[in-house]
BAFI-3210 file (N, C-alpha, C; in Angstrom, 3 decimals, decimal comma, padded with zeros to 6 digits):
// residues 250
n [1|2|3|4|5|6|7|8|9|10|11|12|13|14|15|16|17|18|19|20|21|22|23|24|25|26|27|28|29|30|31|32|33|34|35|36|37|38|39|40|41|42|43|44|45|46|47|48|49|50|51|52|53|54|55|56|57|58|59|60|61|62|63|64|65|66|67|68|69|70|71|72|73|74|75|76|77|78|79|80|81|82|83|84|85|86|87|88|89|90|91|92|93|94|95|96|97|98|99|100|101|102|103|104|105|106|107|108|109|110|111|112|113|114|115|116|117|118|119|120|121|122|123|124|125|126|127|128|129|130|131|132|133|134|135|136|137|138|139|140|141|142|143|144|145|146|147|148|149|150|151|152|153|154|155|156|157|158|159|160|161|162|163|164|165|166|167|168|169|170|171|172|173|174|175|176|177|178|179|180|181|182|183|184|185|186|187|188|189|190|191|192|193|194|195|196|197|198|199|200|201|202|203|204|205|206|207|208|209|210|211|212|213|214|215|216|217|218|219|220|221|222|223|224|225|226|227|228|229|230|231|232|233|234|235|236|237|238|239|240|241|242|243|244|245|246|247|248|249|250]
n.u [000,855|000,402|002,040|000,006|-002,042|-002,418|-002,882|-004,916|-006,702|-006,577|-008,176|-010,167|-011,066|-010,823|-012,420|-014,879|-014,800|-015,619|-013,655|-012,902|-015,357|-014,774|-012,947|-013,608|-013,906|-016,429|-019,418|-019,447|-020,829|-021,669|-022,574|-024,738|-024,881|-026,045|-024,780|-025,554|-027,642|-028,666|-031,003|-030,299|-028,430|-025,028|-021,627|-019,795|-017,897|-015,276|-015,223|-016,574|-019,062|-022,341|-025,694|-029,090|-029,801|-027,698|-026,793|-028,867|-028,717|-025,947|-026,586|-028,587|-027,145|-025,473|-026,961|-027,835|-025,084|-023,347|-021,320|-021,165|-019,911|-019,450|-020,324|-020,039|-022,960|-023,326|-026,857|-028,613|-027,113|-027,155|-029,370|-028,533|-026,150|-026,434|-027,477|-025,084|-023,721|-021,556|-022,556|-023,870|-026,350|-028,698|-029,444|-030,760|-032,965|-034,708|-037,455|-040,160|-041,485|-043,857|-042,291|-039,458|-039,826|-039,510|-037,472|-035,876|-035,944|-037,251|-036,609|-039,207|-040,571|-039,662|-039,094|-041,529|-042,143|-042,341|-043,396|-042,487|-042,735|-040,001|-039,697|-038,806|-038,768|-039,386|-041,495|-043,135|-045,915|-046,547|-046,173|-048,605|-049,510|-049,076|-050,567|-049,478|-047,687|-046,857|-045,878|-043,860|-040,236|-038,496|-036,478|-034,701|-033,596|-032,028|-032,813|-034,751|-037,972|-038,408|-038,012|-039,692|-041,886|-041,847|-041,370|-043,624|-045,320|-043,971|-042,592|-040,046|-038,801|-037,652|-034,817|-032,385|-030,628|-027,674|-027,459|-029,501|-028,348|-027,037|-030,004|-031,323|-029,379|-029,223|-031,623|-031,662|-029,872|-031,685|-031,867|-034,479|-038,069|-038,605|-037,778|-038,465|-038,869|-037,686|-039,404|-038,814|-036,043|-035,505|-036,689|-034,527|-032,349|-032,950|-033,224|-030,659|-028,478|-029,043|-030,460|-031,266|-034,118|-035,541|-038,425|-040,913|-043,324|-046,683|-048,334|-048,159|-047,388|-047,202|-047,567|-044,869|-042,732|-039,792|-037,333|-034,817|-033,212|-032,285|-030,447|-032,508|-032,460|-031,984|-033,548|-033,160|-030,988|-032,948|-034,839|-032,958|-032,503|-034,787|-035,866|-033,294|-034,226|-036,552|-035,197|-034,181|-036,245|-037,549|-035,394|-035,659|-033,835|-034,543|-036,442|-034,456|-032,365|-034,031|-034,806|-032,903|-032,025|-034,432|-036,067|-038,297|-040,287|-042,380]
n.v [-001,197|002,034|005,734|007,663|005,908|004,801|006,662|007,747|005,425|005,852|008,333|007,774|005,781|007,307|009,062|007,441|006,900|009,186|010,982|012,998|014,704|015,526|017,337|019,278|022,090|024,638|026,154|029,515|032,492|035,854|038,396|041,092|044,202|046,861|048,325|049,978|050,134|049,242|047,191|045,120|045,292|046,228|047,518|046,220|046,980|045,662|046,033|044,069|042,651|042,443|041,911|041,495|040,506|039,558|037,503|035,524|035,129|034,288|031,933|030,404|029,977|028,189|026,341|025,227|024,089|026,017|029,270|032,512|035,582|038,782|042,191|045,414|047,973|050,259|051,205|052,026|050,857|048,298|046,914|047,836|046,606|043,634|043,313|043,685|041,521|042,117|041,317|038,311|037,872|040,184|041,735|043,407|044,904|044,973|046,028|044,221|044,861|045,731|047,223|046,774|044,393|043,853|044,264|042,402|039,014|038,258|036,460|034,143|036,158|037,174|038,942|041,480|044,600|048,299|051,264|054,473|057,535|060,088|062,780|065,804|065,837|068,194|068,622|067,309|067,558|068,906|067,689|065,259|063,106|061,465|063,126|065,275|066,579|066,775|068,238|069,264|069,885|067,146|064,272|061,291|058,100|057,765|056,040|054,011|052,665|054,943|057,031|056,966|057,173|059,890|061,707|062,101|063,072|065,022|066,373|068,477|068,692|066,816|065,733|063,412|060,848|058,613|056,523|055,649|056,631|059,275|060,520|060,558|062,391|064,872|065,864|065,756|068,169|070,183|070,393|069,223|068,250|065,737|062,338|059,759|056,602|053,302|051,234|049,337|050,220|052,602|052,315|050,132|052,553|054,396|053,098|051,676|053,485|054,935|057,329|061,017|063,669|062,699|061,497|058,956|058,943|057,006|056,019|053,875|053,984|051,747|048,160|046,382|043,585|042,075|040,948|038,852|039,563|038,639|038,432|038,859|036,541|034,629|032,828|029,860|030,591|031,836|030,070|028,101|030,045|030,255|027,362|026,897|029,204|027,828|025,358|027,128|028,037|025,831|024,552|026,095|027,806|030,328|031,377|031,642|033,664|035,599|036,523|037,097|039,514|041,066|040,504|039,074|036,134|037,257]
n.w [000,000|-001,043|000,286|-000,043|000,218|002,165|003,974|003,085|003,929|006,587|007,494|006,485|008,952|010,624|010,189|010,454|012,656|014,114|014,966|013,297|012,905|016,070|015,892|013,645|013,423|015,072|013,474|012,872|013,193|012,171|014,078|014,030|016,260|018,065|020,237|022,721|024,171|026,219|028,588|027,111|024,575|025,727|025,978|028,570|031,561|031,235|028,927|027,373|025,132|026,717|027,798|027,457|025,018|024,069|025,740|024,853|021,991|022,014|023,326|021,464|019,336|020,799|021,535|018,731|018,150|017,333|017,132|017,821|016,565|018,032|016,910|017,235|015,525|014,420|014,671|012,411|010,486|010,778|008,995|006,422|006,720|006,599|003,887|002,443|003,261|005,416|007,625|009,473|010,868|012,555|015,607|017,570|018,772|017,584|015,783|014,393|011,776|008,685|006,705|007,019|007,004|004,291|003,755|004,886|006,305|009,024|012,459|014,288|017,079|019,600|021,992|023,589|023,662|023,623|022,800|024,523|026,805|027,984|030,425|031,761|035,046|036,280|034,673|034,896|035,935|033,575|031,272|030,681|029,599|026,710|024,012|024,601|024,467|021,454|019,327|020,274|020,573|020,149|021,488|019,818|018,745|016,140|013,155|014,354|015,591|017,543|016,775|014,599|015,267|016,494|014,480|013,334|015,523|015,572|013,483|011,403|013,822|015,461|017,454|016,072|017,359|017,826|019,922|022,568|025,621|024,664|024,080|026,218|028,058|025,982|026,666|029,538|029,719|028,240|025,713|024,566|024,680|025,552|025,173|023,012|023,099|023,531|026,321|028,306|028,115|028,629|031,029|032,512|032,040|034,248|036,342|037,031|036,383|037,984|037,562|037,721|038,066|035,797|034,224|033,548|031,590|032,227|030,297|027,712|024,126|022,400|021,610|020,776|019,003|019,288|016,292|015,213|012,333|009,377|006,111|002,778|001,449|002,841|003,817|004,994|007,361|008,899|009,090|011,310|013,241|014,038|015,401|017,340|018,909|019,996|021,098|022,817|024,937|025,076|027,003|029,413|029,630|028,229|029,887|032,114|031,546|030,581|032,939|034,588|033,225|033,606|035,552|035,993|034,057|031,818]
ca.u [000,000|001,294|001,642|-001,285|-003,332|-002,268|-003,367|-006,935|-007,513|-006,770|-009,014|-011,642|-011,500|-011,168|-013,854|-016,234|-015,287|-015,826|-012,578|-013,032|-016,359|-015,144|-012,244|-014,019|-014,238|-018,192|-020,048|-019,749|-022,038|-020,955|-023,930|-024,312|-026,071|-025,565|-024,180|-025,950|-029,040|-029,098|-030,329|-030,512|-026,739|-024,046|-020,219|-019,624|-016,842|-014,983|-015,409|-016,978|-020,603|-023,195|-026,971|-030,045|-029,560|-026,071|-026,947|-029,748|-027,706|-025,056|-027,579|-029,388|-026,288|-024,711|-028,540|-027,629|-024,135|-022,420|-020,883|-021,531|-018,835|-020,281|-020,122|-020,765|-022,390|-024,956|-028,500|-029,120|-026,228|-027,684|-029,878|-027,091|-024,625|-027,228|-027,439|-023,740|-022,766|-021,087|-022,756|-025,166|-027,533|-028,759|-030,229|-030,578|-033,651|-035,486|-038,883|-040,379|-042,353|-043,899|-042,041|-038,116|-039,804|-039,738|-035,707|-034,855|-036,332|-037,764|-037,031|-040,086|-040,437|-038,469|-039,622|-042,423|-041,530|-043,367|-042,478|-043,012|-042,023|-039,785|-039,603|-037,949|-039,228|-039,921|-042,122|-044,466|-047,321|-046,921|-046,731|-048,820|-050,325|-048,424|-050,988|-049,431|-045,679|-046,824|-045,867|-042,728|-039,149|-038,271|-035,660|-035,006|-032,713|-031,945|-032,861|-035,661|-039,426|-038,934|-037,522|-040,329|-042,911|-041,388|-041,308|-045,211|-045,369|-043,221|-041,808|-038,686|-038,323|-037,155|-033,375|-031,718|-028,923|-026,544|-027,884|-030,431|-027,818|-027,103|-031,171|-031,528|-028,380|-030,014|-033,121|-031,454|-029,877|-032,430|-032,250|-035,841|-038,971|-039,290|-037,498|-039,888|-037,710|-037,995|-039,726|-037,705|-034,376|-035,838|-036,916|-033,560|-031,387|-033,268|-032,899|-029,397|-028,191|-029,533|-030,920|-032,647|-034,498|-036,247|-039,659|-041,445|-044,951|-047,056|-049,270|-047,431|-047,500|-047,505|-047,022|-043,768|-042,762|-038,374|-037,093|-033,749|-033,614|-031,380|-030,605|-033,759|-032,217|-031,583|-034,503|-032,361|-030,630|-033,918|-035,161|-032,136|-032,387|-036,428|-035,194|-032,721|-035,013|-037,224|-035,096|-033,494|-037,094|-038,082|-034,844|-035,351|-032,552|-034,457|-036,457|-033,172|-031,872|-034,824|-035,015|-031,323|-032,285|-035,820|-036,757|-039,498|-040,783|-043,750]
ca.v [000,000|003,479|006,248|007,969|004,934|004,818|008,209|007,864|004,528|006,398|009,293|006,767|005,375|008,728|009,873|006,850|006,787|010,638|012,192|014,332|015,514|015,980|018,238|020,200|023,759|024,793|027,305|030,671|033,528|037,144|038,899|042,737|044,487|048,480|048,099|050,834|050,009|048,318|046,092|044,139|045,059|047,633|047,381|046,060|047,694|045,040|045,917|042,967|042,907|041,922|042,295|040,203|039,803|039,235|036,182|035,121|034,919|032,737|030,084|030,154|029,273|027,063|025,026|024,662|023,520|027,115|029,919|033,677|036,808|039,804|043,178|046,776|048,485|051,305|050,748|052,525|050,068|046,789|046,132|047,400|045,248|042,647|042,928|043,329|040,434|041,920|040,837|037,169|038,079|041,446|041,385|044,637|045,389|045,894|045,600|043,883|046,348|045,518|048,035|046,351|042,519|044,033|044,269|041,579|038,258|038,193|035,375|034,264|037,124|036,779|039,792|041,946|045,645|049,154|052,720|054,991|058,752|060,284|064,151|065,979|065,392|069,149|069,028|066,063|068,479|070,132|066,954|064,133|062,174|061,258|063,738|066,793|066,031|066,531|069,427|069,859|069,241|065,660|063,590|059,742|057,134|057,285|054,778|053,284|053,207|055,754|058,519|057,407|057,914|061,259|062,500|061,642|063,711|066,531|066,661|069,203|069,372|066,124|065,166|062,026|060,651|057,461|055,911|056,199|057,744|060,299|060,959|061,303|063,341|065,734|066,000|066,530|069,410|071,042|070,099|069,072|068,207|064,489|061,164|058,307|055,162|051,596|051,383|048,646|050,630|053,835|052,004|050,126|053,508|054,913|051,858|050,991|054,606|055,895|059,209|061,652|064,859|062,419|061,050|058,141|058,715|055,914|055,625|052,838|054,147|050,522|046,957|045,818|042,275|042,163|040,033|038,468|039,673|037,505|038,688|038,763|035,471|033,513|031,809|029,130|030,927|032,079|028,545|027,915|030,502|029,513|025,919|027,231|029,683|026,940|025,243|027,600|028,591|024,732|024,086|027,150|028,679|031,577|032,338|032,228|034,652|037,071|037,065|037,849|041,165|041,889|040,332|038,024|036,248|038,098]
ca.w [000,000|-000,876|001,556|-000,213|000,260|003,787|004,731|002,911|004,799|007,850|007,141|006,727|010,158|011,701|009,895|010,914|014,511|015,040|015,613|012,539|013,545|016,843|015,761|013,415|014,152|014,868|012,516|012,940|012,459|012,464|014,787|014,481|017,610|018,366|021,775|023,510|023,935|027,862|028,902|025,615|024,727|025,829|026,335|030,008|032,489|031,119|027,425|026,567|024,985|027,617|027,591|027,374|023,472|023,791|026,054|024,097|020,780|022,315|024,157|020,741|018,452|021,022|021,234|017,534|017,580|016,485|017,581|017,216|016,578|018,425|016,199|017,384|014,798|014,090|014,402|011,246|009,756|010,702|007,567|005,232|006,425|006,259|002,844|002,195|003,711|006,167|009,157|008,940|011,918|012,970|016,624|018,542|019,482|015,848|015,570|013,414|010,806|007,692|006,346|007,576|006,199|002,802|003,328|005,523|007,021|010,510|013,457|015,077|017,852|020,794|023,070|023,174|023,482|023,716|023,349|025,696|026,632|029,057|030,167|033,045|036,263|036,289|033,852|034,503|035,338|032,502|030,278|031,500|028,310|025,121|023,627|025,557|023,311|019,895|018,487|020,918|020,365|021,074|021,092|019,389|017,966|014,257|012,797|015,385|015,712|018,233|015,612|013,250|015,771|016,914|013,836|013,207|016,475|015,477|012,481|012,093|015,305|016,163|017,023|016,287|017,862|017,425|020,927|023,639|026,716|024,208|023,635|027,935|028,269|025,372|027,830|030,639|029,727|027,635|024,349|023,605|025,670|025,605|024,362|022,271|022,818|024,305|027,449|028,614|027,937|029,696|032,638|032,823|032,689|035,307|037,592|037,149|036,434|039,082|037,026|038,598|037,368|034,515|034,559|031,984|031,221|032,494|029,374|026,615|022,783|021,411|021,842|019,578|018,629|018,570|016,121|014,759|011,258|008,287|004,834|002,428|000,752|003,968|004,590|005,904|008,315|009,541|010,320|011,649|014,186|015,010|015,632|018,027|019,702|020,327|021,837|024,341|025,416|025,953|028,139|030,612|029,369|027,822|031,149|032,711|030,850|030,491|034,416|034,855|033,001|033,615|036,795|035,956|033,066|031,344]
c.u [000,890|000,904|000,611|-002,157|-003,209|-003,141|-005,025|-007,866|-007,860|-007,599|-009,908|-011,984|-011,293|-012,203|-015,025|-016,119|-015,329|-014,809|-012,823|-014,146|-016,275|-014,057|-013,210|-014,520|-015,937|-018,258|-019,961|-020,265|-021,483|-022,603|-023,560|-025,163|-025,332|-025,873|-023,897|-027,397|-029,543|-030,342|-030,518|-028,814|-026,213|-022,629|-020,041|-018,114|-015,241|-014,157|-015,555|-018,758|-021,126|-024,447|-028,075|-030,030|-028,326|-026,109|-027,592|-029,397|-026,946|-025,583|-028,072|-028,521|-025,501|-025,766|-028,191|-026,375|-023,051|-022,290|-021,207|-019,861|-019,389|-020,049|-020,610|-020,700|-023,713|-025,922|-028,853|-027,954|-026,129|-027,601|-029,132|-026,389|-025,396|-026,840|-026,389|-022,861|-022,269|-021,143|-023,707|-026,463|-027,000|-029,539|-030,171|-032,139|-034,902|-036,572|-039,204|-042,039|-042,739|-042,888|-040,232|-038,409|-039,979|-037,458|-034,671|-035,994|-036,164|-037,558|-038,561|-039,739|-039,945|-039,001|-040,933|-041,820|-043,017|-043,148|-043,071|-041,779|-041,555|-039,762|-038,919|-038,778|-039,860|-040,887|-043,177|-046,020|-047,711|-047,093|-047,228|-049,703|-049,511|-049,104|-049,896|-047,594|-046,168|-046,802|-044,692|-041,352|-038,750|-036,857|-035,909|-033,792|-032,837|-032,191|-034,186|-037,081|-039,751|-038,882|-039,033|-041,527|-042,871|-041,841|-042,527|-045,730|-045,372|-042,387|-040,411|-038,394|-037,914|-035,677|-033,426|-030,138|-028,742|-027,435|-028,950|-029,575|-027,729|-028,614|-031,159|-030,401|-028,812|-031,450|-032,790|-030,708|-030,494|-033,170|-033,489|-036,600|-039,726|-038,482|-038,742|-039,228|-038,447|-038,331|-038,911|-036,330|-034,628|-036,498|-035,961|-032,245|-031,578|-033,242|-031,566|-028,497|-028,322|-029,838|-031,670|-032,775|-035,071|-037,610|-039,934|-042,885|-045,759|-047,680|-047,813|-047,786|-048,198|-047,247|-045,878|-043,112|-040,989|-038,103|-035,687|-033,685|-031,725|-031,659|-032,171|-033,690|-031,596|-032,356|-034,091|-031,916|-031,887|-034,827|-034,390|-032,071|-033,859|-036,106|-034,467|-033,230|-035,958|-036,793|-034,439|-034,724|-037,591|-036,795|-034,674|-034,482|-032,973|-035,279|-035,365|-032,813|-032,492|-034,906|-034,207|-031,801|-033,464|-036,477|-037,633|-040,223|-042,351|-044,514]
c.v [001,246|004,279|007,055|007,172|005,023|005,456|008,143|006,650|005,313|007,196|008,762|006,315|006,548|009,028|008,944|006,847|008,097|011,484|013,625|015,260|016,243|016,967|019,552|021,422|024,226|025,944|028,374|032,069|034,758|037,936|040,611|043,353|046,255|047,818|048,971|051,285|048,967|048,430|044,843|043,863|046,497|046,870|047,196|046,868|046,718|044,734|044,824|043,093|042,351|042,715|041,065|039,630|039,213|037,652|035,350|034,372|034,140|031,668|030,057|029,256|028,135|026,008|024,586|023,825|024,820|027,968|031,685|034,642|037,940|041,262|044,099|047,493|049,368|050,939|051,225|051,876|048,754|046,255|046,559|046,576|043,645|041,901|042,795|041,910|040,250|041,605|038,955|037,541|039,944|041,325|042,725|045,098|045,967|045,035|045,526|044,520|046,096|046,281|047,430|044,666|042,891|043,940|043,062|040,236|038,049|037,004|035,471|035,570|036,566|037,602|040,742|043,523|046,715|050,689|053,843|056,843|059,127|061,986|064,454|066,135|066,993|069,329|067,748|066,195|068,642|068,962|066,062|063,539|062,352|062,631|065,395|067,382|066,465|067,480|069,896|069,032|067,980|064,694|061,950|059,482|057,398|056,163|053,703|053,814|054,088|057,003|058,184|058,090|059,818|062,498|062,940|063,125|065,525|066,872|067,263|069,217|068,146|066,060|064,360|061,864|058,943|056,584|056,865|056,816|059,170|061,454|061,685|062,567|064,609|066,907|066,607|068,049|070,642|071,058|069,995|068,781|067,071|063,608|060,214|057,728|054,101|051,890|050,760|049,348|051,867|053,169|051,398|051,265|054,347|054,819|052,093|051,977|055,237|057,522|059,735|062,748|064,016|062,105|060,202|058,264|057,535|055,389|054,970|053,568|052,958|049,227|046,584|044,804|042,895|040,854|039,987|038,580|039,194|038,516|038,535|037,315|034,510|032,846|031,091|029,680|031,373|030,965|028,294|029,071|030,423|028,689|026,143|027,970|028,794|026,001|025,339|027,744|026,625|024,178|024,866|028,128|030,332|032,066|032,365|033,600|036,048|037,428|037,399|039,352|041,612|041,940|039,177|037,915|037,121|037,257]
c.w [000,000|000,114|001,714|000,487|001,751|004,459|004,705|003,888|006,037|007,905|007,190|007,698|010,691|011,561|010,445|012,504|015,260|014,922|014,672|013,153|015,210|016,683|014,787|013,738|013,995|014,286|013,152|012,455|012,763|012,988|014,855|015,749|017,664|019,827|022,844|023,417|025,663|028,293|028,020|025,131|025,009|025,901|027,765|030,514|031,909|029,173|026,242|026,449|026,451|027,013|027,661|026,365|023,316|024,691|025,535|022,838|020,974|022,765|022,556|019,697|019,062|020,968|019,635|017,114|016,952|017,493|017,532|017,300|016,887|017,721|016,502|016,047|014,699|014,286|012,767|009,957|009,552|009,470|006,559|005,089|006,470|004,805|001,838|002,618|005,302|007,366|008,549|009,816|012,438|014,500|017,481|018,784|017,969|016,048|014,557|012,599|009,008|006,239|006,073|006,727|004,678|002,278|003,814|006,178|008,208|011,301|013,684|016,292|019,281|022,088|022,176|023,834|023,859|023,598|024,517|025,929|027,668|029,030|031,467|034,257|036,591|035,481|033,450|034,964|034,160|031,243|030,936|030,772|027,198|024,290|023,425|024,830|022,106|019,722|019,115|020,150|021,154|020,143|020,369|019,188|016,649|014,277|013,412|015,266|016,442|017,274|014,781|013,714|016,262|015,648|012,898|014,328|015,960|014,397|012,459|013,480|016,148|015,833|016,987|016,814|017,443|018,603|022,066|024,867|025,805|023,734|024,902|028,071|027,546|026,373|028,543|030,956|028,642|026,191|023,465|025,044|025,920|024,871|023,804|022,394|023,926|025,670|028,445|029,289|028,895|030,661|033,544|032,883|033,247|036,354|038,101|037,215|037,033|038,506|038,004|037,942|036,195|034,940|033,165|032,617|031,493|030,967|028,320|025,356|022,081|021,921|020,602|019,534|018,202|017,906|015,803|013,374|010,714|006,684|004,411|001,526|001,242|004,899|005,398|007,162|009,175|010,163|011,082|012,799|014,887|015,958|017,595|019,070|020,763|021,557|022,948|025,056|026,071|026,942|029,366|030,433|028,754|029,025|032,420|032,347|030,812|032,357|035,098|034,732|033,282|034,988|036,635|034,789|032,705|030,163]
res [x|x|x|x|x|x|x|x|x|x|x|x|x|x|x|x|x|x|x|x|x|x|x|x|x|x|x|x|x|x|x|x|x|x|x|x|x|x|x|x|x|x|x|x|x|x|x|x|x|x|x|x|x|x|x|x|x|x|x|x|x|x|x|x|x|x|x|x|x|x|x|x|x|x|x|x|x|x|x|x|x|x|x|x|x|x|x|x|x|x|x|x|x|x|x|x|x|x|x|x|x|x|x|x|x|x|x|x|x|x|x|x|x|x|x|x|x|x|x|x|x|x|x|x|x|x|x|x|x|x|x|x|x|x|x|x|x|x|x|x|x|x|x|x|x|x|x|x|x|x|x|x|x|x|x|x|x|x|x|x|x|x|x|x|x|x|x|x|x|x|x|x|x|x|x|x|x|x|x|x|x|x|x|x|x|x|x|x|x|x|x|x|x|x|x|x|x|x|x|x|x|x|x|x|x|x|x|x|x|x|x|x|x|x|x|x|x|x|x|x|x|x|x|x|x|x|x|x|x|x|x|x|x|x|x|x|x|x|x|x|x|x|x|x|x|x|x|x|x|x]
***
């Protein structure tokens, strides 16, 4: 037997008794997330992602057998780099909008969401109904259902910014007369931040459905992250996870 032949026999019994499969390096996905958006994702003290999505995403690809690569990158750069390639999964906090499933394919929904308004604690006489905002200067996210609603609201007169600390920080010193953003996210950097001088409006805007959005020609990958959803949620692992960050499933 030559030393070709050698090698291929061998290859053949590696390959049937596993070793290959168990060397093989597991799949990896390149995940984009804007990573200021807590408590879903931010940059930890540590400067490593953390968040509820950022845990979510790794139980979901390791339930499958893969791996993820975590990517800070715009919100308003997601679904580009979607469709460039350069990311495979987009996960930050995007709601899913008839409007977004015309560019990109939707996970099943994962969380349920809501927007909601905040103003300065001085001034929660003076606003005290979503109504009582519309026509004032208000802050948002580029890129987010809060900017679109804002700007429904108030047209010119809304800012956008890159992230939600930069919307509050706006607020707090004057800038405008109200954020529109995630209720969630403004009730966690009020908590954890210990702000003071803000206030959130009790009344909800909306109910909003977050999903995991995939190229518009990656069906596959989009089962492929159901699958996986499925089954972090039937081993506990996703009300682990959501009750780390939230407190208690909902």
């Amino acid at each position: 037997m030559t030393f070709k032949a050698k090698m291929t026999a061998l290859a053949a019994v590696l390959a049937a008794t596993g070793v290959f499969a168990q060397a093989q390096a597991a799949e990896v996905y390149n995940v984009g997330s804007n990573m200021a958006f807590a408590p879903f994702e931010y940059v930890d003290e540590n400067n490593q992602p953390a968040g509820f999505e950022m845990e979510l995403i790794v139980a979901i690809a390791k339930a499958q057998g893969a791996e993820v690569k975590l990517n800070n990158v715009p919100f308003d750069g997601l679904i580009p780099s979607l469709q460039t390639g350069a990311i495979d999964i987009a996960m930050s906090g995007i709601t899913i909008t008839d409007q977004r499933k015309r560019r990109v394919i939707f996970s099943t929904p994962y969380y349920q969401s809501g927007l909601a308004v905040m103003v300065r604690e001085a001034d929660k006489d003076k606003y005290k109904t979503i109504d009582s905002i519309k026509g004032k200067a208000l802050c948002a996210q580029i890129g987010t259902t809060g900017a679109i609603t804002a700007r429904k609201f108030s047209g010119k007169l809304v800012k956008e910014f890159n992230n939600a600390p930069e919307t509050f920080m706006e607020l707090q010193t004057g800038g405008c007369e109200a954020v529109v953003h995630d209720k969630p996210v403004m009730d966690y950097y009020m908590a954890r931040r210990g702000t003071k001088g803000v206030y959130r409006l009790p009344e909800v805007l909306s109910a909003e459905d977050y999903g995991i959005a995939v190229a518009k020609n990656n069906q596959k990958l989009a089962d492929w992250l159901n699958v996986g959803l499925e089954k972090v949620k039937a081993s506990g692992e996703y009300d682990k996870i959501y009750t780390k960050w939230f407190g208690a499933q909902k």
